[in-house]
N, C-alpha and C positions, 0 to 999 in steps of 0.2 A: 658080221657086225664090224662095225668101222670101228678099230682101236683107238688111232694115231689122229688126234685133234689137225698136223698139218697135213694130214692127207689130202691130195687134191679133190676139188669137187668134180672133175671128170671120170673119177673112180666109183664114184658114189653114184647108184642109180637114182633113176627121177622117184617121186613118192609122189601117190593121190592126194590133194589138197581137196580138206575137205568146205573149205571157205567159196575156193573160185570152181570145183567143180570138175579138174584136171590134174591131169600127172603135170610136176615141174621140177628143174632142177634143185639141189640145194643151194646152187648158187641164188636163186633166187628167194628163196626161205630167208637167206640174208639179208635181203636188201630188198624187198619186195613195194618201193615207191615209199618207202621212211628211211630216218635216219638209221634205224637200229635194226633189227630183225626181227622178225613175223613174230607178235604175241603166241601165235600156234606151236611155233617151232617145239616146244619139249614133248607135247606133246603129240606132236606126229612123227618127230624123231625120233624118242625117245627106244623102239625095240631096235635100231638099226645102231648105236653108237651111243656112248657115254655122255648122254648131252651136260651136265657139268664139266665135265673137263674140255671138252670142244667149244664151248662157249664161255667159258673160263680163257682159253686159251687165245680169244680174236676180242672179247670186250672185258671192259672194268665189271666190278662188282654193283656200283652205282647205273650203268648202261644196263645190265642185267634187269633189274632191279622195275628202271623207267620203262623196259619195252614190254615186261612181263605184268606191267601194271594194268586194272584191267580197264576197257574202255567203256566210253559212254555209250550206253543203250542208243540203238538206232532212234527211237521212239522219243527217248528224251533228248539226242539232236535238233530232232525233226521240230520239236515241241518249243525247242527255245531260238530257233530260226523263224518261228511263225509270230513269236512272240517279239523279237527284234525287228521284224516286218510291218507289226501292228506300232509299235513306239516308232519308226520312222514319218509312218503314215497320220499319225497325230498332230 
């Protein structure tokens, strides 16, 4: 179990993600194409490290907060892009 929040992430083995389907590093759980880190992260870190204090320890309480927020349904993206589609085409 990773104790020490500044541990580096070369210490830390990769984990299966279970979103894209592959092992990756944590450096990447962090930063995976947003500004904040993977809404997954607690949960897939969570048996390997004290994800509160590790993530306590790199973001605010309000960045916590925003990335752990949940997202929009794929379905209801989809649904209101078609719908913006249709209002241009009017």
């Amino acid at each position: 179990m990773i104790e020490k929040p500044e541990e580096s992430a070369e210490q830390i083995p990769e984990i299966y993600c279970r979103k894209l389907g592959h092992h990756l590093p944590l450096t990447y759980c962090l930063s995976p194409g947003q500004p904040l880190f993977c809404s997954s992260f607690r949960n897939c870190w969570f048996s390997r490290m004290n994800v509160d204090d590790f993530l306590g320890a790199k973001f605010s309480a309000a960045q916590i907060e925003q990335a752990e927020k949940p997202s929009i349904p794929k379905v209801t993206n989809i649904m209101s892009i078609i719908e913006k589609y249709r209002k241009t085409e009017d």
